[in-house]
C-alpha positions in Angstrom: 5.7 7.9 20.6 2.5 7.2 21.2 0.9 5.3 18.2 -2.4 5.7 19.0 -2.2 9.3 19.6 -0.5 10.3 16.4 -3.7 8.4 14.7 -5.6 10.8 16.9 -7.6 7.2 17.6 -8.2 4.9 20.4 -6.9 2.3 21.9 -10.1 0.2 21.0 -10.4 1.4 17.5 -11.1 -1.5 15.0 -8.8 -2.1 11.6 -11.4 0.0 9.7 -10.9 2.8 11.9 -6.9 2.8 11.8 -7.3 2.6 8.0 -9.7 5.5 7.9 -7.7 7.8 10.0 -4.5 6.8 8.1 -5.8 7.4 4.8 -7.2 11.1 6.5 -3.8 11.9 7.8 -2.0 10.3 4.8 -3.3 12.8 2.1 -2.7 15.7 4.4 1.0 15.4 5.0 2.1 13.3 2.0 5.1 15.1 1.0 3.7 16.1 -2.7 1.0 18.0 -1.2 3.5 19.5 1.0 6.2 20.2 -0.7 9.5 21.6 0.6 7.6 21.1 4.3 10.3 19.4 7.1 7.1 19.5 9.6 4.8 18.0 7.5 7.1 15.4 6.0 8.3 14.7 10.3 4.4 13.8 10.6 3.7 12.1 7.7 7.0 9.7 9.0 5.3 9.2 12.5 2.1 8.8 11.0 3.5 5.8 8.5 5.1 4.4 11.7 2.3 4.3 13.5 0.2 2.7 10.5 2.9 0.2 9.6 2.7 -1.5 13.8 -1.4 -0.8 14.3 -2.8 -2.1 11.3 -1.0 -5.7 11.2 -2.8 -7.6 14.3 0.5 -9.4 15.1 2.8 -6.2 15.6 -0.4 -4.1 17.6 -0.6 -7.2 20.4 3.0 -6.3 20.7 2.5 -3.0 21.0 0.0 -3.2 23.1 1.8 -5.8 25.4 5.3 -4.3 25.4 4.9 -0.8 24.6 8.0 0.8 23.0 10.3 -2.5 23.4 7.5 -4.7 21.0 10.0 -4.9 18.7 11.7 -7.0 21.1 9.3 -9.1 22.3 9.8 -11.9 19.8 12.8 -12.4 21.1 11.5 -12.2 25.0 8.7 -14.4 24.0 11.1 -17.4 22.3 13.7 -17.3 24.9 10.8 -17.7 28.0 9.7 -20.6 25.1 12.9 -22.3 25.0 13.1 -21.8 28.9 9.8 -23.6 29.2 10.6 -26.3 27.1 14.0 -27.0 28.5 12.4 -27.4 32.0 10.0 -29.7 30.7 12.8 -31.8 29.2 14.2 -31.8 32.5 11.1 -32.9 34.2 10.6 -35.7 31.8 14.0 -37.3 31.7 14.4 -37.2 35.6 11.8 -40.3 35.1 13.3 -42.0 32.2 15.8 -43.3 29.8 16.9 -41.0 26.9 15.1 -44.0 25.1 12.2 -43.4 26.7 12.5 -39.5 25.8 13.0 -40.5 21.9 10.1 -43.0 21.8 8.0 -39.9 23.3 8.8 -37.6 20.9 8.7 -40.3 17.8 5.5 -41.1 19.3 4.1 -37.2 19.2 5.1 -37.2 15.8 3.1 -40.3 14.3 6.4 -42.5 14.2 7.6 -40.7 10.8 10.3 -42.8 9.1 13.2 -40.6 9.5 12.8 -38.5 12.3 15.8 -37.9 13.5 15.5 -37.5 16.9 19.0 -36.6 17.9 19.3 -34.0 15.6 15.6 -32.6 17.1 16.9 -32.5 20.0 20.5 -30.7 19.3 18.3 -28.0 17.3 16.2 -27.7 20.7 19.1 -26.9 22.7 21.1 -24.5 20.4 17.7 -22.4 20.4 18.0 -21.9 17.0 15.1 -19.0 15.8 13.7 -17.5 13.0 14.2 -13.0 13.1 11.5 -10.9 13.2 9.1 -9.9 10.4 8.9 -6.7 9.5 5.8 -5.0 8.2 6.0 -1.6 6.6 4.3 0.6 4.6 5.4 2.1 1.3 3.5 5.6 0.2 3.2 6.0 -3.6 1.3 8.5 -5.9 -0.9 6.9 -8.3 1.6 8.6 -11.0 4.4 6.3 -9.5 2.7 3.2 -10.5 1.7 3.7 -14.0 5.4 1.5 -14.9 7.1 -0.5 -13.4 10.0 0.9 -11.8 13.3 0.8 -9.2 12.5 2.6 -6.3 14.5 2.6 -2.5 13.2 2.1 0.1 14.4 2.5 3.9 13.1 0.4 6.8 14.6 0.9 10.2 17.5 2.4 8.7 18.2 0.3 6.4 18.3 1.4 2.6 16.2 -1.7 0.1 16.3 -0.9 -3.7 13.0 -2.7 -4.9 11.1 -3.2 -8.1 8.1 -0.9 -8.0 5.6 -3.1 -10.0 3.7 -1.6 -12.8 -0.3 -1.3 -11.5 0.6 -1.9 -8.0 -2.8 -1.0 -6.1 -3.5 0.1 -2.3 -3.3 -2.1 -0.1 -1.4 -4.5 -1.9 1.4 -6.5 -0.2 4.6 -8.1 -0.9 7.3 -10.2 0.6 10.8 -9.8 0.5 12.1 -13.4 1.9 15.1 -12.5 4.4 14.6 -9.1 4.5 13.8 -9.0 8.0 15.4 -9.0 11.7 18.8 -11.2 12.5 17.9 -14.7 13.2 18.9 -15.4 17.2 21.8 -17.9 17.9 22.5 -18.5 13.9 18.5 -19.1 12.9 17.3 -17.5 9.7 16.4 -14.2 8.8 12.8 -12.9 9.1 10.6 -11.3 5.9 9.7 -7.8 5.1 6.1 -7.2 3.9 5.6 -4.5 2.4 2.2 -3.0 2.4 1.8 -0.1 -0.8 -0.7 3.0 0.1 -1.7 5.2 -2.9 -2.4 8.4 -2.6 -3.8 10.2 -6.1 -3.1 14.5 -6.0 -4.1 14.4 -9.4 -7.3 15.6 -10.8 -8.4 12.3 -12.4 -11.2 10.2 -10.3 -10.3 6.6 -10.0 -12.9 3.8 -10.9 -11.2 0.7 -10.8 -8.5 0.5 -13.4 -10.5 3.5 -15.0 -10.0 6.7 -15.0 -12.4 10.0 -15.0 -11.6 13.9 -15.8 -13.7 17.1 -16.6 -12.8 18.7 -19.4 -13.7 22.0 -20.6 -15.1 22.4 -23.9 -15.5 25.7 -25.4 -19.4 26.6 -26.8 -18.6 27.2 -30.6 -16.5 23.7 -30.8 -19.0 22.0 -28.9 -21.9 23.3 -31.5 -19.2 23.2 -34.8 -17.1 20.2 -33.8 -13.3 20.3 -34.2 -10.0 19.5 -32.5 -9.3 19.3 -28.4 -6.2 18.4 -26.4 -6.5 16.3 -23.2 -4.0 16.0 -21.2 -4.1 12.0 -20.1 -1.3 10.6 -17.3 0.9 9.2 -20.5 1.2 12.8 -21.9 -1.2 15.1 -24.2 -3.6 13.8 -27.1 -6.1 15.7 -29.6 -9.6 14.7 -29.6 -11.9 15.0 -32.2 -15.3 16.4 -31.1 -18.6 15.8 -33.1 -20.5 18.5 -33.9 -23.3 20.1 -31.1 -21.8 18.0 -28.6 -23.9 18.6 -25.1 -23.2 19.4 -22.3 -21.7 16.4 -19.5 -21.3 13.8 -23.0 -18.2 11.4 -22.3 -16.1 9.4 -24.2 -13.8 6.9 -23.9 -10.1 6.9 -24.3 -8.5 3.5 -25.1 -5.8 2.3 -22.6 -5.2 5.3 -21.1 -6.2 4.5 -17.5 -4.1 2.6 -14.7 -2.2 -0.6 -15.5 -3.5 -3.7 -14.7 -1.2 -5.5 -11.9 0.4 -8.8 -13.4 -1.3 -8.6 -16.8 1.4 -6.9 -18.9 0.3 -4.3 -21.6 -3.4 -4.3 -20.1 -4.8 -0.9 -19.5 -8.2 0.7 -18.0 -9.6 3.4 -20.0 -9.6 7.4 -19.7 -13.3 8.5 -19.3 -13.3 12.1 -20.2 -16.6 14.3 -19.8 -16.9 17.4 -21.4 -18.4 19.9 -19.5 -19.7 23.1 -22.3 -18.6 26.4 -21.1 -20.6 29.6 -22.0 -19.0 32.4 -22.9 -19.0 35.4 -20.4 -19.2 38.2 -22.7 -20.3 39.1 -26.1 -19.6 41.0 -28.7 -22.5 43.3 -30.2 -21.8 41.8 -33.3 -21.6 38.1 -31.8 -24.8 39.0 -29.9 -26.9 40.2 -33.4 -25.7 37.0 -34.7 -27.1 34.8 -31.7 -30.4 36.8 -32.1 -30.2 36.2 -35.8 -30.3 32.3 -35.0 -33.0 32.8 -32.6 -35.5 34.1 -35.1 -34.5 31.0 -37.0 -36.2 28.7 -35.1 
């Protein structure tokens, strides 16, 4: 695959422009717009993949450099490293004593008290490396992140049940130590970072840890006052509206906006605007009684 292409970007394109046409091709195919849609949830896979190696700078100069094997080119790139540093060992102790070789290294290292030299050098030779990180992205609804939750997730094949925190926000990244590639020759395991994108197919605006919705108010309850259920994201609530309430008025509803990530039992608020809706048809009676309140005035 061509990661560049399935961004529908070039190969110049800067980190704000792989983000942008992520996001854009995100919300398009993310499988709860789409549901029940094998095609659409095939591209919205490709597309993740080509997110998760472009937008970290470490994994696209792979990319770039190896093409579809840059997920071996750690590996390429320690072994020619070991290679290079064996033949400088070489070089140097064809012109002295393996004395001389400790005191040079000791030396390079400021003398510390307890370098231990021989062990260095055994270490060298066993080419002992660290695996690959792995970075990935993880695609969430804004719904998903409302608690804290167990979730599974699959990288390269692999199935990872992690912990989903509550207020997790996009673009936000964790590590998983030892999560990553097979060390080489018996060296520990790499990390997985995992990078969350949020997506929100819900009607409510986001504003920070706030959220925003239109709600519909009905003329005579607006001009009388009463009773009004709002849906929020934590489940249905009654309102009380003040009498002649106008049009695009909003209120405030405690703690019923997103989590706040790593402050437990901290909430934004739900900002809901009522917008006044006049009636479509009248009644002759209904319309004598409006004229009746006209001549009031």
């Amino acid at each position: 695959m061509d990661y560049y292409q399935i961004l529908g970007i070039s190969k110049t394109a800067t980190a704000d422009e792989i983000k942008k046409a992520y996001r854009k091709l995100a919300r398009k195919y993310h499988p709860d717009l789409n549901p029940n849609d094998q095609a659409a949830e095939a591209r919205f896979k490709e597309i993740n993949e080509a997110n998760e190696v472009l937008s970290n700078p470490e994994t696209r100069a792979k990319y770039d450099q190896y093409g579809e094997h840059w997920k071996n080119s750690e590996a390429y790139g320690q072994a020619q490293k070991a290679r290079q540093k064996s033949a400088g060992s070489q070089r140097y102790s064809s012109g002295g004593t393996s004395a001389d070789y400790s005191d040079f290294f000791s030396s390079m290292f400021g003398g510390e008290e307890g370098f231990d030299f021989g062990a260095f050098r055994q270490g060298h030779a066993a080419g002992k490396f660290k695996g690959q990180d792995i970075h990935a992205t993880m695609n969430l609804s804004i719904t998903d992140v409302l608690t804290e939750h167990k979730q599974t997730f699959e990288v390269n094949g692999k199935k990872i049940r992690i912990t989903v925190p509550a207020g997790a926000y996009d673009g936000l990244q964790i590590k998983l130590a030892g999560y990553g590639g097979d060390g080489y020759n018996g060296g520990p395991k790499g990390d997985l970072y995992i990078t969350f994108s949020i997506v929100n197919p819900t009607s409510y605006r986001v504003s920070g840890h706030d959220l925003k919705a239109d709600v519909e108010l009905d003329l005579y309850t607006a001009i009388l006052g009463g009773q009004k259920t709002v849906s929020t994201p934590y489940g249905d609530i009654r309102l009380t509206v003040n009498p002649l309430t106008q049009n695009g008025t909003t209120v405030r509803v405690k703690d019923k906006g997103l989590p706040v990530y790593k402050e437990p039992g901290k909430y934004g608020n739900l900002l809901i605007t009522f917008k006044v809706k006049l009636p479509e048809s009248l009644t002759g009676e209904e319309k004598k009684l409006f004229e009746q309140l006209k001549n009031m005035q």
